[in-house]
VMD Tcl script that draws the C-alpha trace (Angstrom):
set ca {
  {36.21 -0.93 0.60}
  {33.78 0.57 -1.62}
  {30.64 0.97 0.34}
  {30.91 4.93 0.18}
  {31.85 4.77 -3.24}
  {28.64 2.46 -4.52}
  {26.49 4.99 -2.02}
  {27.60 8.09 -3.99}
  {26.98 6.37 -7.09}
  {23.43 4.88 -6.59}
  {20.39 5.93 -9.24}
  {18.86 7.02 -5.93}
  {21.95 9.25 -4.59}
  {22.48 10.65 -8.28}
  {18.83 11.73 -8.65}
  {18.86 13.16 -5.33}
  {22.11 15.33 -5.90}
  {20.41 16.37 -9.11}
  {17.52 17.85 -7.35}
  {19.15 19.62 -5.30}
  {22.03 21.01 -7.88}
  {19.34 21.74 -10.27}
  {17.54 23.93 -7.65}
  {20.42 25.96 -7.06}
  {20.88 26.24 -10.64}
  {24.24 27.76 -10.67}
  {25.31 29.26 -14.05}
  {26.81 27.47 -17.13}
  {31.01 26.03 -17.02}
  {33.26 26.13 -19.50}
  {31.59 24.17 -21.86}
  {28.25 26.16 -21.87}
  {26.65 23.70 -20.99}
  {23.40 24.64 -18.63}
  {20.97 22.87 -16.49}
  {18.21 23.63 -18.61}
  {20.18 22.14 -21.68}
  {19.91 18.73 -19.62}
  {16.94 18.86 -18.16}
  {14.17 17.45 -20.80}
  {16.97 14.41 -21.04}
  {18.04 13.99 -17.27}
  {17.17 10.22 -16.65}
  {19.42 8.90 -19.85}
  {22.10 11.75 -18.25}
  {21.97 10.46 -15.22}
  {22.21 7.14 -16.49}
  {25.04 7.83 -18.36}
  {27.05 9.68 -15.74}
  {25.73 6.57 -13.13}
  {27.92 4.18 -15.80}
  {31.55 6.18 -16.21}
  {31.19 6.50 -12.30}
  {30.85 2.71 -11.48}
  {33.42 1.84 -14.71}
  {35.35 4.81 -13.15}
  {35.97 6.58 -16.37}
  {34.83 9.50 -15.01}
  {37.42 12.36 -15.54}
  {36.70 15.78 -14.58}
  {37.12 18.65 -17.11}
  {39.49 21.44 -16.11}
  {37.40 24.26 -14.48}
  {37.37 27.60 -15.66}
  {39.21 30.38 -13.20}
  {38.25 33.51 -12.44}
  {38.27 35.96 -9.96}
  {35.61 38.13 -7.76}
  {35.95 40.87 -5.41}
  {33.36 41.64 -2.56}
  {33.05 43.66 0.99}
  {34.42 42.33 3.64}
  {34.52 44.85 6.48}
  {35.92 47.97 5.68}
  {37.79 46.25 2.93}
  {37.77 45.06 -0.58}
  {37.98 41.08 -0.32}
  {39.19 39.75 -4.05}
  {38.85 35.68 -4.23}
  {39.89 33.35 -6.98}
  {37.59 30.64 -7.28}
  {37.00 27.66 -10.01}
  {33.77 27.39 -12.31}
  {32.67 24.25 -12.95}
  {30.61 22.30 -15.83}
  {27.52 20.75 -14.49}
  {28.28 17.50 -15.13}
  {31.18 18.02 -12.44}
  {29.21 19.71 -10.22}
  {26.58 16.90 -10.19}
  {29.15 14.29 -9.22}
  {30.33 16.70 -6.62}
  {26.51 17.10 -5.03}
  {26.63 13.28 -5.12}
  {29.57 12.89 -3.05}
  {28.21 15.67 -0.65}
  {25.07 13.70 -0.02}
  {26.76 10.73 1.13}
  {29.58 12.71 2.92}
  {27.32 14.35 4.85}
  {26.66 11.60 7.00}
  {29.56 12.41 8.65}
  {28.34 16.05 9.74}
  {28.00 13.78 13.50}
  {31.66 14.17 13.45}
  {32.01 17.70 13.49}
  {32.15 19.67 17.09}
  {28.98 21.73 18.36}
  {31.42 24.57 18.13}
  {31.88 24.49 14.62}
  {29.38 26.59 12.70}
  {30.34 27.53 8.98}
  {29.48 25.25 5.91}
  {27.24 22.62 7.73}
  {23.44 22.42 7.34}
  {21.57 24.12 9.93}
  {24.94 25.36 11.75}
  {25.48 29.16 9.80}
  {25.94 32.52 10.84}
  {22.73 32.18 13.27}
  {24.52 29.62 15.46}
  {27.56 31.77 15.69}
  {25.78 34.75 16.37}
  {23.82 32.54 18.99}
  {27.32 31.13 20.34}
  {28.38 34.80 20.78}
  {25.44 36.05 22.36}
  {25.63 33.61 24.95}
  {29.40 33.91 25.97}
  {27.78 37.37 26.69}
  {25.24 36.56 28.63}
  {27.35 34.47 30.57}
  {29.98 37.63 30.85}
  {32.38 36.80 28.76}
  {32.72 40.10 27.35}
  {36.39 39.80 26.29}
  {37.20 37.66 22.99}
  {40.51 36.78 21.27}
  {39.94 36.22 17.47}
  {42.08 34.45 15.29}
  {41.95 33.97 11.55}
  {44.13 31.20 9.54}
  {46.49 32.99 6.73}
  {45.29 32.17 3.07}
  {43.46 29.05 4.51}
  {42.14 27.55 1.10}
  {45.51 27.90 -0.80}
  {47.43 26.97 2.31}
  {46.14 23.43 2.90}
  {48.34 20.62 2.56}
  {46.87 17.90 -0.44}
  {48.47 14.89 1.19}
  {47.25 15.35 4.86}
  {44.08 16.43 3.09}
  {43.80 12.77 1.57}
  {44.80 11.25 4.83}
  {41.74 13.00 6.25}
  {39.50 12.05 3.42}
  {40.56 8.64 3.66}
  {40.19 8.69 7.71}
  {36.72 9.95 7.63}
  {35.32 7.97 4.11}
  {37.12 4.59 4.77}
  {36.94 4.01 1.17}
  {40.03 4.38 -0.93}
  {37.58 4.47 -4.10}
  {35.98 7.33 -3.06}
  {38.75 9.26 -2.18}
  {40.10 8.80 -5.98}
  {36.86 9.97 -7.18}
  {37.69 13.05 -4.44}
  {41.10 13.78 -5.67}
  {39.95 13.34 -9.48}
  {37.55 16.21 -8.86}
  {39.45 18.93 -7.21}
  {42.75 17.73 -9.18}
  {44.72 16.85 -5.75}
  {47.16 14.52 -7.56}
  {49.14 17.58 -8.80}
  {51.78 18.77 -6.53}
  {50.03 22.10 -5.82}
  {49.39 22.93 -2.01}
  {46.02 24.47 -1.19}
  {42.01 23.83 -3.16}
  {40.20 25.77 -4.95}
  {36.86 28.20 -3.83}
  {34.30 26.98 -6.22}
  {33.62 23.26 -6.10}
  {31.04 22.12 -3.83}
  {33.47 19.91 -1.82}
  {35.26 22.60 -0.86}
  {33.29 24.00 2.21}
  {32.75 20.05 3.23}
  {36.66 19.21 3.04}
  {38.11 22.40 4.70}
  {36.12 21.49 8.02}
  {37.33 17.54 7.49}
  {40.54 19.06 7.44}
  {40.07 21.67 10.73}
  {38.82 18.66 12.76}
  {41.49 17.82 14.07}
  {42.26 21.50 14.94}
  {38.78 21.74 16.81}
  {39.51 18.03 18.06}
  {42.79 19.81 19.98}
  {40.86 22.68 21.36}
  {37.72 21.57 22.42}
  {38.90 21.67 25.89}
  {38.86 25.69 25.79}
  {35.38 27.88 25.00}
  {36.46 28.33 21.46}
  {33.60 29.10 18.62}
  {35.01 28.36 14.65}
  {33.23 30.08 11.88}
  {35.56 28.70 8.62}
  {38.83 29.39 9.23}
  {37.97 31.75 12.04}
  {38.56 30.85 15.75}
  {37.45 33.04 18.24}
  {37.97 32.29 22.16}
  {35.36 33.85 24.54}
  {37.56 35.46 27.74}
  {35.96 36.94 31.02}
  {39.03 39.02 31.02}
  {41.35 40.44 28.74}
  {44.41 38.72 29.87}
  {46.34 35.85 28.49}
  {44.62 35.99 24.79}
  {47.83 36.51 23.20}
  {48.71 32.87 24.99}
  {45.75 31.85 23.20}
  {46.70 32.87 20.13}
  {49.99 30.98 20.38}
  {47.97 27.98 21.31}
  {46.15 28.07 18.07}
  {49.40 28.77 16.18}
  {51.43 25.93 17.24}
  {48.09 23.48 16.48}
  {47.84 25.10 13.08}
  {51.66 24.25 12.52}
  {50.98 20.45 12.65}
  {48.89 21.02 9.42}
  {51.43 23.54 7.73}
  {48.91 25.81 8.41}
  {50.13 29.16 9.84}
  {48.04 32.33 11.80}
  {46.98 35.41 9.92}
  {48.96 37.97 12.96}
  {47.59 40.93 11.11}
  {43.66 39.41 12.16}
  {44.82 38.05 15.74}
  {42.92 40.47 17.85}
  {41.18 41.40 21.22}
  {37.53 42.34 21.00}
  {35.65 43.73 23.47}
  {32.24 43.28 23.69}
  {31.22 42.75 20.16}
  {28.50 42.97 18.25}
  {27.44 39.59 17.52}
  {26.14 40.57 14.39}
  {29.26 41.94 12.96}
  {31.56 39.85 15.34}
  {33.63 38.74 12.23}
  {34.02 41.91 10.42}
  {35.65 43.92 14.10}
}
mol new
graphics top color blue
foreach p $ca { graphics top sphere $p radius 0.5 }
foreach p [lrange $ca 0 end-1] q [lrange $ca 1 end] { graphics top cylinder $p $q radius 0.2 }
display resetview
């Protein structure tokens, strides 16, 4: 126990995840703190952050909340999501480089949130289900995903897939997952990473039908337009193991879509 743990907290690992946080250089948290504030000073930072890690004294401040609203379709969409300081995000980039060792896991039909698997490969999934004639395609959406997932199967997961009971404190301490709260919060940079961990199962059960997943989005190419409705109770009593439950008002037939928009019909 501990070998994930010591990985995510390497000088090496650290300076990495600090590259690549301070390139997306995401805006200031709570404490107005920014990346440029740290960056004349990031080796002694990092070495500082490196020590309350490996002592694990690292505790997370409370995120700031807010909320955002944005197009989706012919809809407003309105999201509330956590803003982090960048010291938390930093440990959180960390974690992501080591966890993403375990992208091998994930099914080839799983395309949202992983590194060169976006909305090209689903649009590339889509086209060829077309080509191939399947022209019909059921599409169903989970209902309030994020807020919706349960914490202690979540762990379980964590644990499954990490093998290292440190590492899945330093998880839990992050998105606050010891409180009894169901569901995590838009906003960290675990987030996208744990809500597939958490759907692999899901994809694990239905691998054995022509099924694409874009985030919480299944979507079941058909060469006719029979049965989807079948297919949609398939999904639903999966989802149920998980306490997760379908979003009826998305569960659709499409016919022929426009791979390009294939989300938004």
């Amino acid at each position: 126990m501990g070998k994930q743990f010591d990985r995510v907290c390497s000088l090496d690992n650290l300076v990495l995840a600090y590259k690549r946080a301070f390139r997306k250089r995401s805006r200031p948290g709570p404490d107005s703190i920014s990346w440029l504030d740290i960056n004349p000073n990031r080796e002694e930072y990092i070495l500082e952050l490196q020590t309350q890690l490996l002592s694990e004294e690292f505790a997370p401040s409370f995120p700031a909340i807010e909320t955002k609203s944005y197009p989706c379709g012919s809809i407003n969409k309105v999201i509330t999501y956590d803003v982090l300081n960048v010291r938390e995000r930093l440990v959180e980039y960390a974690i992501k480089e080591v966890s993403s060792l375990y992208e091998e896991v994930f099914l080839p039909f799983s395309c949202a949130y992983r590194k060169g698997k976006d909305e090209k490969l689903l649009m590339q999934l889509v086209e060829d289900a077309l080509f191939e004639g399947y022209i019909y395609f059921t599409s169903v959406d989970i209902k309030s995903f994020f807020g919706s997932i349960d914490r202690r199967i979540l762990e379980k997961e964590i644990l499954d897939f990490t093998k290292d009971e440190k590492l899945v404190t330093l998880i839990k301490r992050c998105l606050f997952l010891e409180d009894e709260k169901t569901g995590i919060m838009p906003g960290h940079v675990l987030s996208p990473l744990l809500s597939n961990v958490f759907l692999h199962p899901v994809d694990v059960e239905l691998q054995g039908m022509r099924v694409i997943r874009y985030g919480d989005n299944y979507i079941f190419p058909q060469t006719d337009d029979t049965k989807w409705l079948e297919k949609a109770e398939i999904v639903s009593c999966v989802l149920q193991k998980r306490n997760l439950q379908l979003n009826q008002g998305k569960t659709r037939l499409l016919i022929e879509p426009n791979p390009k928009n294939i989300l938004l019909d």
